[in-house]
C-alpha positions in Angstrom: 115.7 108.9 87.8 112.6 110.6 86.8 109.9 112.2 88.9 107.5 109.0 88.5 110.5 106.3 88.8 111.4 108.1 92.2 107.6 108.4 93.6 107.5 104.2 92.6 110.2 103.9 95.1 108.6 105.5 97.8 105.5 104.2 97.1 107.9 100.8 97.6 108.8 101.6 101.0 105.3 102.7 102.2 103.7 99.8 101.6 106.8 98.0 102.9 105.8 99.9 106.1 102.3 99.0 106.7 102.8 96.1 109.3 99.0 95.0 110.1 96.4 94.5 107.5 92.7 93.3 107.4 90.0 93.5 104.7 86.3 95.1 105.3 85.3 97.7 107.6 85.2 98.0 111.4 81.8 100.0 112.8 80.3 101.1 115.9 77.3 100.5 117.2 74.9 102.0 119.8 71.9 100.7 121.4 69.7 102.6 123.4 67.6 101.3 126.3 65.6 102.6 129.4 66.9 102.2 132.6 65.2 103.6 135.9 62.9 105.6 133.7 65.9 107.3 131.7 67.3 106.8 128.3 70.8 105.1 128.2 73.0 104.9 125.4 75.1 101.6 125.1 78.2 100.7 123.7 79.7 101.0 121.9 79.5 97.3 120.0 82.1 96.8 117.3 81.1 94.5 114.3 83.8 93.5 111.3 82.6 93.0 108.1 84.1 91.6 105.1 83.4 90.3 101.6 85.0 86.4 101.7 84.2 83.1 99.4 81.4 84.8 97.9 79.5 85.8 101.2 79.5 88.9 103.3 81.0 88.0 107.1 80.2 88.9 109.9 81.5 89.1 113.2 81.2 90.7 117.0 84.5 92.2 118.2 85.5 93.2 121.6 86.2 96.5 123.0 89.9 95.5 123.5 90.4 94.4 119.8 88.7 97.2 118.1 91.6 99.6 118.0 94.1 97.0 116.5 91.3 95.9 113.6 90.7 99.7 112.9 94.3 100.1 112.2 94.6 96.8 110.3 92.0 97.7 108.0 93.2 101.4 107.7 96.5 99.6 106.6 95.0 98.0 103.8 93.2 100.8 102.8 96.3 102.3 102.2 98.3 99.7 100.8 95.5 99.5 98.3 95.9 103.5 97.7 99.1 102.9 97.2 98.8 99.7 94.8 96.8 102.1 92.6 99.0 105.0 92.7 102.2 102.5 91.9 99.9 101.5 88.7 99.0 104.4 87.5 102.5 106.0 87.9 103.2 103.0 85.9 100.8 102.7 83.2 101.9 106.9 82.5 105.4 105.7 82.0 104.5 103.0 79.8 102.5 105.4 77.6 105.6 108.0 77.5 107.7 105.2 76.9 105.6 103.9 73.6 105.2 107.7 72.4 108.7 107.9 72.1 109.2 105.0 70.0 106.5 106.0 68.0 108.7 108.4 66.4 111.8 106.5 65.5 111.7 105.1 62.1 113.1 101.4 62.2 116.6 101.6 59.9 115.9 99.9 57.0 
C-alpha cells in the first residue's frame, strides 16, 4: 500500500471518530450596560448560525449548551477537512493511475 492509499485509511478512521456534528458557527456576544454609574460587561450570549433551506438561521443558545455546539461544529469542520483531503488524495491517485496507462500501447 502506497503512501496516499495508507493516509485514505486514516483519513477513514478520523472521521469515523468524530462523534458530534453541527453545521454553522457558534459566537459570543457581549453587551455592555451601566449599572450604579459603572460600565458592566455582560455575557457572554451565544447565538448559532447556520445556512438551511435557503435561509440563514438563527438561534439563542444557553450557557450550558454552548460548549457541546462549539465541539459539534468543530467536528464538522473537521470531517469536512478531512472529506477534502480524502478527495484530493484521491483525485492524485487517479491522475497517476491514467499516466501510467498512457504509456502502454494496446496489443494489436
Amino acid at each position: 500500500m502506497n503512501q496516499p492509499q495508507k493516509r485514505r485509511q486514516q483519513i477513514l478512521l478520523e472521521m469515523a471518530g468524530i462523534e458530534q456534528m453541527e453545521k454553522g458557527r457558534l459566537s459570543a456576544e457581549f453587551r455592555e450596560s451601566m449599572r450604579e454609574g459603572k460600565r458592566v460587561r455582560l455575557g457572554p450570549y451565544y447565538k448559532h448560525q447556520c445556512w438551511e433551506d435557503g435561509q440563514n438561521r438563527s438561534r439563542r443558545v444557553p450557557e450550558e449548551e454552548a460548549e457541546q455546539l462549539r465541539e459539534a461544529v468543530e467536528g464538522y469542520h473537521q470531517f469536512r477537512q478531512l472529506a477534502d483531503e480524502y478527495a484530493e488524495l484521491t483525485i492524485q491517485m487517479t491522475r497517476e493511475q491514467a499516466q501510467g496507462t498512457q504509456g502502454k500501447k494496446k496489443p494489436g
